[in-house]
C-alpha positions as CSV (number, residue, x, y, z in Angstrom):
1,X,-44.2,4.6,18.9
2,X,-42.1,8.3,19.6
3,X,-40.3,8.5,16.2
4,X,-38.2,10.7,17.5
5,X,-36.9,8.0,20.5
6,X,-36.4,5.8,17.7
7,X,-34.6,8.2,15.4
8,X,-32.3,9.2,18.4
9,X,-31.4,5.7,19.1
10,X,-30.7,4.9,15.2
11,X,-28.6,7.8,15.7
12,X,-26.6,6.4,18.4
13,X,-25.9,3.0,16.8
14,X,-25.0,4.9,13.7
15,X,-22.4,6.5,15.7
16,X,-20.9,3.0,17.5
17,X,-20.9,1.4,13.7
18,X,-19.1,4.8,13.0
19,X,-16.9,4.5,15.8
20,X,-16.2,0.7,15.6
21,X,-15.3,1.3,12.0
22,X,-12.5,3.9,12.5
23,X,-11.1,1.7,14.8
24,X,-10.7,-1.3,12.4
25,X,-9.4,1.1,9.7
26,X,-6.5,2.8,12.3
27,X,-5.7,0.3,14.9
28,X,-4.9,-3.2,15.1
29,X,-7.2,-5.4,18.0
30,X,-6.8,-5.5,21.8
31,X,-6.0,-9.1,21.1
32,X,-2.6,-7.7,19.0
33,X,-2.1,-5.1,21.5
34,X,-1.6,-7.2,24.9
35,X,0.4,-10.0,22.8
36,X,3.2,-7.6,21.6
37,X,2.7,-4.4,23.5
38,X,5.4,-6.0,25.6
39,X,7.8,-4.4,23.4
40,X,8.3,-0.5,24.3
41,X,8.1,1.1,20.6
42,X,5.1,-1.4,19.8
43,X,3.8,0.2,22.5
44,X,4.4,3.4,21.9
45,X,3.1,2.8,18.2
46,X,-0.3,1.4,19.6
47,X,-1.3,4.5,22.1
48,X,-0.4,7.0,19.6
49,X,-2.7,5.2,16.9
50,X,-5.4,4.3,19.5
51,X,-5.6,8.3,20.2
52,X,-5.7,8.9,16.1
53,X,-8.3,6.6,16.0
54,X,-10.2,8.2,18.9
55,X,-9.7,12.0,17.6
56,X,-11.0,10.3,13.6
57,X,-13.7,8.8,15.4
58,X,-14.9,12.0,17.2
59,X,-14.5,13.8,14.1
60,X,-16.3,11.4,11.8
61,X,-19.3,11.3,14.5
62,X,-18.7,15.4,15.2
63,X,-19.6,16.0,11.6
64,X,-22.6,13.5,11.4
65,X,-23.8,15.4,14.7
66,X,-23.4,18.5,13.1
67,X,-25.4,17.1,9.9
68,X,-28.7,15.7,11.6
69,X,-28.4,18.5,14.1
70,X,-28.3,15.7,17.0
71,X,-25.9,14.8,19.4
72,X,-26.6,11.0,19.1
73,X,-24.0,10.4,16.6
74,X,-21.2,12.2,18.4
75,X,-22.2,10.3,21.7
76,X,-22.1,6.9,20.3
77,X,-18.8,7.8,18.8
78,X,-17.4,8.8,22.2
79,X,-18.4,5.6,23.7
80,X,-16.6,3.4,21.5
81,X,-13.4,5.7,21.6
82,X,-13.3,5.7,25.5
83,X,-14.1,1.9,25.5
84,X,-11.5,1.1,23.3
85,X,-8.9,3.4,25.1
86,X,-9.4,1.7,28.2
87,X,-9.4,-1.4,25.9
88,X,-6.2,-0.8,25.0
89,X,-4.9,0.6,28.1
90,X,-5.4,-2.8,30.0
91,X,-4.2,-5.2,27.0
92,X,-0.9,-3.1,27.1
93,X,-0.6,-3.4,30.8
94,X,-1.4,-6.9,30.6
95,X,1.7,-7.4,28.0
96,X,3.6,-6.3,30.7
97,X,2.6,-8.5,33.5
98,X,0.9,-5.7,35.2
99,X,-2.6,-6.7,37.4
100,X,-5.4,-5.5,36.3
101,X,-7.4,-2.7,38.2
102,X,-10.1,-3.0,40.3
103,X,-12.9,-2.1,38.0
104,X,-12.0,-4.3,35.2
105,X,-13.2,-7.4,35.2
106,X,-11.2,-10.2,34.5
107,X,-12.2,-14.4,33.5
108,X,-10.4,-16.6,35.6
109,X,-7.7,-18.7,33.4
110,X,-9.9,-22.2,33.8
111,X,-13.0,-19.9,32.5
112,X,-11.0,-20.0,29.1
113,X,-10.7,-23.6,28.9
């Protein structure tokens, strides 16, 4: 086994777990978003945090990079922060009414049920 493969891909998951943390800590869920980013300041409120948790996220996994001397940590970090932008992008559009775009997939409403 390449130790090294392995220690670059402990890296990365180290940096999602980063990642995924800051964004529980900052922000609220994409589930809270689309049900009250129907309101304009709510809105307002929720891209200005998901962006502070993006910039803490890429700082958090900057400085780990920086640390093991490896960009694994960093990458993983950017991953989660431009999933959950876009994450947060189309719960807030869904709030109001808007469709989603092409390249996000949607469930069909009976797929819920």
């Amino acid at each position: 086994m390449d130790l090294r493969a392995a220690d670059s891909g402990i890296e990365l998951l180290v940096g999602v777990g980063a990642g995924t943390g800051v964004f529980s800590m900052v922000h609220s869920s994409l589930w809270s978003a689309q049900n009250f980013g129907d309101n304009p300041e709510s809105a307002s409120s929720c891209k200005s945090y998901g962006w502070l948790a993006a910039g803490a996220t890429v700082t958090v996994t900057g400085l780990g990079s920086i640390i093991s001397r490896s960009v694994w940590p960093l990458l993983g970090g950017l991953l989660v922060s431009i999933f959950m932008l876009i994450g947060y992008r189309r719960s807030l559009a869904k709030a109001n009414g808007s469709k989603p775009r092409p390249l996000e997939l949607e469930m069909a409403e009976e797929d819920y049920a």
